[in-house]
C-alpha positions as CSV (number, residue, x, y, z in Angstrom):
1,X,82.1,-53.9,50.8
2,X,79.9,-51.6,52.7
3,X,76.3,-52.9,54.0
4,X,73.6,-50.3,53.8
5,X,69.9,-51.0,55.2
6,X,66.7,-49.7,53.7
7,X,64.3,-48.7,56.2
8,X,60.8,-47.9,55.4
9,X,58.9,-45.0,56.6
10,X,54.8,-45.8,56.4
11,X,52.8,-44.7,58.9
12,X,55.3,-47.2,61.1
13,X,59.1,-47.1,61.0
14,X,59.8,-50.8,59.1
15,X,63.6,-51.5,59.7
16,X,65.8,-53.6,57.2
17,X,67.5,-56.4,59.4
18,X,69.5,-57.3,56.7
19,X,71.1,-54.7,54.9
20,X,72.6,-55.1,51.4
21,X,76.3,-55.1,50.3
22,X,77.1,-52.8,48.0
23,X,80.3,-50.8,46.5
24,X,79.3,-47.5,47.6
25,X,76.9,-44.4,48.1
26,X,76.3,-44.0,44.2
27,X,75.4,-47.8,44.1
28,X,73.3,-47.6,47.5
29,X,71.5,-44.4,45.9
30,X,70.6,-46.5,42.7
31,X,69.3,-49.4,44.6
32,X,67.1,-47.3,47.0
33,X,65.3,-45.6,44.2
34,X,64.7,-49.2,42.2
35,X,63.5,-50.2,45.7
36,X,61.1,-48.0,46.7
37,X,59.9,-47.6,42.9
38,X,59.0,-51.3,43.2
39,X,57.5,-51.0,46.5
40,X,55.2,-48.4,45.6
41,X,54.0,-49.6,42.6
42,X,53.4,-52.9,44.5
43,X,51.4,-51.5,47.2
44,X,50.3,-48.1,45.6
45,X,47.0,-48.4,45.2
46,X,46.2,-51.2,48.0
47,X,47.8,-49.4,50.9
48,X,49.4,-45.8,50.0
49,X,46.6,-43.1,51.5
50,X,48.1,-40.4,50.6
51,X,50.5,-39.9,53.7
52,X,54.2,-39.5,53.4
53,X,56.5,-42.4,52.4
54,X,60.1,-42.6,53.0
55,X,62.5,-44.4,52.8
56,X,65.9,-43.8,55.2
57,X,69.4,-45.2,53.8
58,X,71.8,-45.8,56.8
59,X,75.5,-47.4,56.5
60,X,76.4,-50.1,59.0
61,X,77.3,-47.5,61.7
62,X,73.4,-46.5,61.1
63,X,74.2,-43.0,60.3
64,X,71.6,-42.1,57.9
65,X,73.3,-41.9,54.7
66,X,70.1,-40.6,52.0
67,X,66.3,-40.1,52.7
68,X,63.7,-40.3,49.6
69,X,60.3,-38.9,50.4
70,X,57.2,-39.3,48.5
71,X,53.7,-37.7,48.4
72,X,50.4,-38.3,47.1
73,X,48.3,-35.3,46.6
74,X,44.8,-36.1,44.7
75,X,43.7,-32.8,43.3
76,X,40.2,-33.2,42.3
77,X,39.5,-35.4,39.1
């Protein structure tokens, strides 16, 4: 099985030294979204200021594989 690694994007570049096995890219793509939807809501309001997050998917070659970005824009209330 393929290992893919979830690297973080927060102000700092936060590798995955790990990796996860998994069957392939449409099983990769699932994971990263359930990832960083748990990481953000875990550290949302404590430490996400508004600045880009991503997160970069590589295979075990590090080629980068996917790249989900996310942006906070407060608007006025």
């Amino acid at each position: 099985m393929p290992r893919y690694f979830f690297n973080v994007v927060d102000g700092k570049f936060l590798v995955d030294e790990q990796g996860t096995e998994l069957s392939g890219i449409d099983e990769a793509r699932a994971q990263a979204i359930e990832t960083a939807g748990a990481m953000l809501r875990d550290q949302g309001r404590a430490s996400w200021r508004g600045t880009d997050w991503q997160m970069h998917v590589t295979n075990e070659w590090k080629d980068t594989v996917l790249k989900l970005h996310f942006s906070l824009e407060e608007t006025g209330r």
